[in-house]
Structure formats: structure tokens, C-alpha cells
N, C-alpha and C positions, 0 to 999 in steps of 0.2 A: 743292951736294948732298953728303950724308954719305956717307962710304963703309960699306959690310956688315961687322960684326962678326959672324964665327962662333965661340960658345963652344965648348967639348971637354965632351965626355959627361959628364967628371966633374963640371963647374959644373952642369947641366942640373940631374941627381941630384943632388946636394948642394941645391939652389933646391926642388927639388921636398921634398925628405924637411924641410927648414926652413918651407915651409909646409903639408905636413900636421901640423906641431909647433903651429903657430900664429901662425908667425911672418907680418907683412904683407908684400906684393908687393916696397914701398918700401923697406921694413928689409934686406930679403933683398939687393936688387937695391944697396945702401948697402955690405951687411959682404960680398957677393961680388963686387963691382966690375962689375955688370952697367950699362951704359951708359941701359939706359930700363925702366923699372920693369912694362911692359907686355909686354913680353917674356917677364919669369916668368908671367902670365896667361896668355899665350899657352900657353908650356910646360905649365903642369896643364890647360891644352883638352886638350892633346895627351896628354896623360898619361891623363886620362879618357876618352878615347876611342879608348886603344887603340893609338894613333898614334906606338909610339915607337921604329919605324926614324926617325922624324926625329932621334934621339938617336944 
């Protein structure tokens, strides 16, 4: 079993402002060393709803 990575706010925001650029989950998750590319989808759930004490 994998252990939990937790990013720092600033990764969060920086993933989030690179896909509202256009940039895709994969790309994003590539040039800022995010471990699983589903993560950043997670993060604009969250971001669209409001959700960003999780940040």
C-alpha cells in the first residue's frame, strides 16, 4: 500500500490557475510533479464547490 502525499497550497493553486489556462489534468500533474493526475480533478471539484479549506 502507497503512502499519502500531501501537496502545500501553493501546488493546489498553481494546478488549479494551469487548468483554467487549458492546460490538461496529465500535463499539469507532469510539469508540477503531482504523483496521479486524478488528483488535480479532484482539486477543481473542490475548487468549484466552494470547497477550499481543503487548500
Amino acid at each position: 500500500m502507497g503512502k499519502r502525499v500531501h501537496y502545500p497550497a501553493e501546488i493546489k493553486w498553481k494546478a488549479i490557475k494551469m487548468f483554467e489556462n487549458g492546460h490538461s489534468s496529465t500535463e499539469i500533474s507532469d510539469v508540477l510533479g503531482i504523483k496521479n493526475s486524478s488528483q488535480v480533478r479532484i482539486w477543481m471539484q473542490w475548487y468549484r464547490n466552494g470547497e477550499t479549506i481543503h487548500f
